[in-house]
Structures are given as structure tokens and as C-alpha cells.
C-alpha positions as CSV (number, residue, x, y, z in Angstrom):
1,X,84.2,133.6,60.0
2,X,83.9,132.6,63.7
3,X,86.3,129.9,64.5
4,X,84.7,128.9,67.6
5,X,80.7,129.0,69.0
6,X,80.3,130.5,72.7
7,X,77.2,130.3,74.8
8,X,76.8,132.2,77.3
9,X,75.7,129.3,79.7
10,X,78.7,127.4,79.4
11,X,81.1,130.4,79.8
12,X,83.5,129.5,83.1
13,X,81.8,131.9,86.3
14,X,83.9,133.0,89.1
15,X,81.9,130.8,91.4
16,X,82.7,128.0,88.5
17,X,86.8,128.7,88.6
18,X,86.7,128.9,92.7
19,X,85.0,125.0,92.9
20,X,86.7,124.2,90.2
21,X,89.9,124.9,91.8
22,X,89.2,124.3,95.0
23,X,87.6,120.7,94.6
24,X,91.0,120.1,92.3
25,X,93.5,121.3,94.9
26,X,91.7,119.1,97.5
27,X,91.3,115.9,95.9
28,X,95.3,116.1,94.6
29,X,96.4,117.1,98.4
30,X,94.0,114.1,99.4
31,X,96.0,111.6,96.6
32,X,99.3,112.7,98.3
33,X,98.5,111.9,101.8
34,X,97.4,108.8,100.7
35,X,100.7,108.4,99.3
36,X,99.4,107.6,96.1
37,X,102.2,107.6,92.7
38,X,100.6,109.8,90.7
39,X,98.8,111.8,92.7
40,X,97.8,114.9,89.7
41,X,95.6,112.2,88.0
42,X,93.3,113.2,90.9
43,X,93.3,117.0,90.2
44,X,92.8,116.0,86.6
45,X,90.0,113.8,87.0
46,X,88.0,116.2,89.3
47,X,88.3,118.9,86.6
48,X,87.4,116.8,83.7
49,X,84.6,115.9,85.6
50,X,83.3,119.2,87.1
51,X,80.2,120.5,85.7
52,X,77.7,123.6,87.0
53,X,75.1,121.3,89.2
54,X,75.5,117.8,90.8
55,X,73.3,115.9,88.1
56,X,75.0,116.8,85.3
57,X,78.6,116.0,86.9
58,X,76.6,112.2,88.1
59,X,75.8,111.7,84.7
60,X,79.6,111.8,83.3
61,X,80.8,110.3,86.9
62,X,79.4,107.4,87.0
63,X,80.6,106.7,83.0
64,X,84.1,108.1,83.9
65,X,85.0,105.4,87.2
66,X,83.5,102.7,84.9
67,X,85.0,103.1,82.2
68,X,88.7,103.8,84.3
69,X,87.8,100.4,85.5
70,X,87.6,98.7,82.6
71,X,91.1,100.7,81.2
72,X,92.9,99.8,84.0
73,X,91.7,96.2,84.5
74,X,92.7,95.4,80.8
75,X,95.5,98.0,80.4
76,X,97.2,95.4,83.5
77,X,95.9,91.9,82.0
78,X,97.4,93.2,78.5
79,X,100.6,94.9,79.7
80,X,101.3,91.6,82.1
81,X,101.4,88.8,79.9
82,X,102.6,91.3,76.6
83,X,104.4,94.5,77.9
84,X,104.3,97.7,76.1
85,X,103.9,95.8,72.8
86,X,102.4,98.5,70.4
87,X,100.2,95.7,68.6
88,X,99.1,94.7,71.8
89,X,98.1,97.8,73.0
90,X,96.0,98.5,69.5
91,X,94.0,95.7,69.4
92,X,92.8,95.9,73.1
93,X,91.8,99.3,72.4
94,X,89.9,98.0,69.6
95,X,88.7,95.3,72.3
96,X,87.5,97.9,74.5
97,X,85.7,100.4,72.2
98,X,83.7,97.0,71.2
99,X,83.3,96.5,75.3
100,X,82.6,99.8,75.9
101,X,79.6,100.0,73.1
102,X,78.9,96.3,75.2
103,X,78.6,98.6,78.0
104,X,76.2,101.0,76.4
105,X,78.9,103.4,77.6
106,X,78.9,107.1,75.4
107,X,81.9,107.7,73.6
108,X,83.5,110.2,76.4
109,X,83.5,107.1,78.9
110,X,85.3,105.1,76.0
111,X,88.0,108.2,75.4
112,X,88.7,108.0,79.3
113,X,88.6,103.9,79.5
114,X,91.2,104.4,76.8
115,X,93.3,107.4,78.5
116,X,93.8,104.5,81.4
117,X,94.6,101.4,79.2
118,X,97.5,104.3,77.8
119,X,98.7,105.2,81.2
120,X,98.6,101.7,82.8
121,X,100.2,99.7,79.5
122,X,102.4,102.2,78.1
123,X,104.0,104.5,81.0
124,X,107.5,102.8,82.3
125,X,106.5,101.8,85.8
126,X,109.0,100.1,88.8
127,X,105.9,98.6,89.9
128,X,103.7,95.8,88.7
129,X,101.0,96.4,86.1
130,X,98.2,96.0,88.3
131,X,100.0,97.9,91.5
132,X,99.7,101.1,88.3
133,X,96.3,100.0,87.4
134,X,94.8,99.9,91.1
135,X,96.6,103.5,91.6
136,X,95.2,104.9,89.0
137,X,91.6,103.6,89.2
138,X,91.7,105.0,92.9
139,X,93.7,108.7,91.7
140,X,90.5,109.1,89.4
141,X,87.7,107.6,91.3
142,X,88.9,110.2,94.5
143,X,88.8,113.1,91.7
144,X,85.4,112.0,90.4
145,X,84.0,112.4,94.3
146,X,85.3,115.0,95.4
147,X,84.1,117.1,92.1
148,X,80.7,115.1,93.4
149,X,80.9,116.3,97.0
150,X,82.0,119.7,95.8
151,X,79.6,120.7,93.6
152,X,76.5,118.7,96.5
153,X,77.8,121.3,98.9
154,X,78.3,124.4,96.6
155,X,75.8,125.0,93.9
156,X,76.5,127.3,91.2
157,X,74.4,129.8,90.3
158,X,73.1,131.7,87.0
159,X,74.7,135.5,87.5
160,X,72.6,137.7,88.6
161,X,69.1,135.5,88.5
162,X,70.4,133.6,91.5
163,X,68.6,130.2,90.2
164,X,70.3,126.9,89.6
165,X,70.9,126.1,85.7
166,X,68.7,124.4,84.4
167,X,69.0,120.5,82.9
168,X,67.9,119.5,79.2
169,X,68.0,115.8,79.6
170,X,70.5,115.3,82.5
171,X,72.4,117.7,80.8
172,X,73.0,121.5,81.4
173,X,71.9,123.4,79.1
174,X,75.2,124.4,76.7
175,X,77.4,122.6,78.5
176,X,80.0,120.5,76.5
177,X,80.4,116.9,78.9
178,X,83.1,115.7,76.2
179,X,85.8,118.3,77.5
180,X,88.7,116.4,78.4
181,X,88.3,112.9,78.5
């Protein structure tokens, strides 16, 4: 019995693991000269983010800083007028998935809209809850463009036929755009 399903499409390339890494390593180094507090959620972003071709890393992109935006905005408006209460914090998930499916928003942009309502109204902070919220919106909006500008100026290629991979619906073919999240 298999335990897991490959495609070869969607196995990491070298040229894959060098942008991957590179784009990552610049966007956190970018996040730490602009000082900001938790400058990794960059790094993390960019690879959540990073798909084979432009399109296909647009298409989850755009999602990814909205639904951040709307994590962070109500992960600060909950957090400021009821802490880290853990009632609180699961009915505005609730609240969210319903303004997420609002939104038209998939279900990935929902997990990551969550991940920031977690970080901004749960993580001890000596800040404000909106200082933590406009930090993090900016960490993971500078990781979503630089795995943007990254994979605009290096294309990855298909081994050995040299031709872009190809798209099925904004999508690449095998890829899996609800890695990470």
C-alpha cells in the first residue's frame, strides 16, 4: 500500500530549491533591515507561496495578502477590546471562515487568514495589538512579492524539455497550492 501519491511534475527541481531558497533568504534579510519583529514570517510566507511559474504563485498571492489582511485586522480588533480570551478567539474564527466564504476566498486563504488571527491574538506581545497586526501583515505581504519578483525574473523549467510547465486552470499541472497555509 502506497502511503503517499508523487507526480513527477510536482517533485522539488534544483532550479525549484535554488529560488526557493534564494527568494526566502532575501525577503527574511529584507524583514530585518526593516527592523521588522518577526522578521522569519517573511521567509515563511515566500515559501508557502512559491510555486514553478509566476501565474500559479499570483493566483495563491493575491488570496494569501487578503486573507493576512483580514487575520490581522480582526485578530487586533478582537485581541484589543478581549485579550487572549480562548472564547473570543473561537468565535472570530468562526466569524472569519463565514467572511472568508463572504469573500469568495478558497479554503487555503481562509487557513492563512486564520494562521494571522492566531499569531496577532494569541502570541504574548510588549506591543499593541495592532503595532503585531501591521507587522505581520507587512512580514507576509514582503514574502508574497519577493516569491512574485523571484519567480517573474527566474522561470523554472521542465528538466530536460527546457519549456515552461504548463497551467490547467491557473494552476500547474500537479502542483498542490494548499501546502502550508
Amino acid at each position: 500500500m502506497k502511503i503517499w501519491k508523487w507526480e513527477r511534475a510536482n517533485l522539488p527541481s534544483v532550479n525549484h530549491s535554488a529560488r526557493t531558497a534564494v527568494a526566502a533568504t532575501v525577503s527574511f534579510v529584507i524583514a530585518r533591515l526593516f527592523r521588522l519583529p518577526e522578521a522569519y514570517w517573511a521567509a515563511i510566507a515566500t515559501i508557502v507561496v512559491m510555486e514553478s511559474t509566476w501565474r500559479a504563485t499570483l493566483a495563491g498571492s493575491l488570496q494569501r495578502i487578503v486573507a493576512t489582511a483580514l487575520g490581522a485586522g480582526a485578530g487586533a480588533l478582537v485581541a484589543t477590546y478581549f485579550g487572549g480570551s480562548a472564547l473570543a478567539f473561537g468565535i472570530s474564527a468562526f466569524l472569519l471562515g463565514l467572511l472568508c466564504w463572504l469573500a469568495r476566498l478558497e479554503k487555503g486563504a481562509y487557513r492563512y487568514a486564520c494562521v494571522t488571527l492566531t499569531i496577532v491574538m494569541l502570541v504574548p506581545r510588549l506591543t499593541t495589538p495592532w503595532a503585531g497586526a501591521v507587522h505581520r501583515f507587512f512580514e507576509v505581504s514582503l514574502g508574497i512579492a519577493l516569491a512574485l519578483v523571484v519567480t517573474a525574473a527566474w522561470p523554472e523549467r521542465e528538466s530536460g524539455g527546457g519549456k515552461l510547465l504548463r497551467f490547467t486552470g491557473g494552476r500547474e499541472k500537479g502542483s498542490n497550492e494548499n501546502l502550508g497555509g
